[in-house]
N, C-alpha and C positions, 0 to 999 in steps of 0.2 A: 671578392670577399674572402678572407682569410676560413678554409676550415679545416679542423683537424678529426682524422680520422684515426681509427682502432686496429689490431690487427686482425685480421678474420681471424672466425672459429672454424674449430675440426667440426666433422660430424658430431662426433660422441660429444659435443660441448654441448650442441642443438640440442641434441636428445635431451641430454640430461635438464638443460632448461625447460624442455617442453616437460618432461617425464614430470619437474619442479611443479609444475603450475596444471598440471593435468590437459594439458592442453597438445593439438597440433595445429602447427605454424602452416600457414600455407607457403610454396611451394619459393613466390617470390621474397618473402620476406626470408627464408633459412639462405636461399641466396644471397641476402643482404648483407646478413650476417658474416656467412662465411668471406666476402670482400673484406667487406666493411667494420664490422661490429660496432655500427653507431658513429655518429660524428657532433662535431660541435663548431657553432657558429664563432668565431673568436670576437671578442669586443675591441675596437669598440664601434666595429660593424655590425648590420644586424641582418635581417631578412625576414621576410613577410610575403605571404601568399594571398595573391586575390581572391576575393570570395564574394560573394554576393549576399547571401545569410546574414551577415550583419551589419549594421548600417556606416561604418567607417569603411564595409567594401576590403579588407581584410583583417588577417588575422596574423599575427607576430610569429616568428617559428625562431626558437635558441638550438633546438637539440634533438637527433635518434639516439637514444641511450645504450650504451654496451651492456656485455657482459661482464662480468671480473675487472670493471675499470675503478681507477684507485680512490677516483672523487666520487662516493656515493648518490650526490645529485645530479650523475651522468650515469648512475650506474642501473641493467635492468630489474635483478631484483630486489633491488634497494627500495629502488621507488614502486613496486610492483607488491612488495611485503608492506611497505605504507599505507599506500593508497589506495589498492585494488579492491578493500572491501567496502568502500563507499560506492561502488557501483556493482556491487555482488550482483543485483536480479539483473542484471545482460551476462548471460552465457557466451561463454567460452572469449572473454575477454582480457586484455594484455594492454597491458603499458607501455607506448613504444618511444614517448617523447615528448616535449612539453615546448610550450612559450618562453620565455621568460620574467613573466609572471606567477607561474602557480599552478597554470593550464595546461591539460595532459593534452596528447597523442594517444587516440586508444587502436588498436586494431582489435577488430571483433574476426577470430579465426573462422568461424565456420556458422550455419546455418543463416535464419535470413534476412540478419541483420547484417551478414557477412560483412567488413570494408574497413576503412577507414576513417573514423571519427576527430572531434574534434571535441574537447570535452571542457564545457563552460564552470568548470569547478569553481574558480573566487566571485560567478554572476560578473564576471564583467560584461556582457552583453543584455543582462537581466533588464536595464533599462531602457533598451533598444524600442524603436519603433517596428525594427522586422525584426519577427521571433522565428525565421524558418530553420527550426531546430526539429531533427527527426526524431529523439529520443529523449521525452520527457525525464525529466528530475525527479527522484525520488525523495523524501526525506529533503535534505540538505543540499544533495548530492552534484546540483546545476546540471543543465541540459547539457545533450550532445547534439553534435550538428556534422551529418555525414558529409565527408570530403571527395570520395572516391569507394569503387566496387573493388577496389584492390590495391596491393602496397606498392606496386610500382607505378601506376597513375597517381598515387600520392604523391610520388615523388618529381614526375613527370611534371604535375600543375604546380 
């Protein structure tokens, strides 16, 4: 499967994004970064992660978003200035990635919802028969459905 990858960030890049969003990154994820800075599935391949949570038994994955990348719909605080306040009551939460559908990647940095999310924004699961979603919908907002206690078991499963 064709993917293309970013250049890693400096420190002072991290910061500054954390410093952006009031947030701190756990420890694996600013490592990600600095490799990586996000990656992208190339079409017209795809990838998809087993899951149990909803009833097709996965869940599509397009993309980890960068920082300063030049297509905004790869970019993290493009989509992080968009989107992020449709989920404002979970704390200390980040955008880290989407489907290709509409559907985020959220990591929640710290306290104890800590992890890895999966974030049902357009209800495509809404009519599921299993609803094992950990984080009810707010508003409009669609459920979340935790993936992993952390960003590198994310990426592991």
């Amino acid at each position: 499967m064709p993917v293309s990858c970013g250049n890693g960030l400096a420190e002072n890049q991290i910061r500054d994004l954390e410093k952006n969003f009031s947030l701190s990154f756990p420890d694996d994820y600013k490592d990600f970064l600095s490799r990586y800075n996000g990656f992208v599935v190339k079409q017209p391949d795809f990838c998809e992660f087993v899951y149990d949570s909803v009833d097709d038994g996965a869940i599509a994955f397009y993309a980890l978003f960068g920082y300063g990348i030049s297509n905004r719909n790869d970019e993290l605080v493009y989509q992080n200035n968009e989107y992020l306040d449709e989920i404002d009551f979970i704390s200390n939460a980040f955008i880290i990635g989407s489907d290709p559908g509409g559907n985020y990647f959220v990591l929640v940095c710290e306290g104890e919802k800590k992890g890895v999310y999966y974030w049902d924004r357009t209800h495509l699961h809404s009519e599921d028969d299993l609803q094992k979603f950990d984080i009810n919908a707010e508003n409009v907002s669609g459920p979340l459905y935790k993936f992993s206690d952390n960003f590198y078991d994310f990426l592991r499963d």
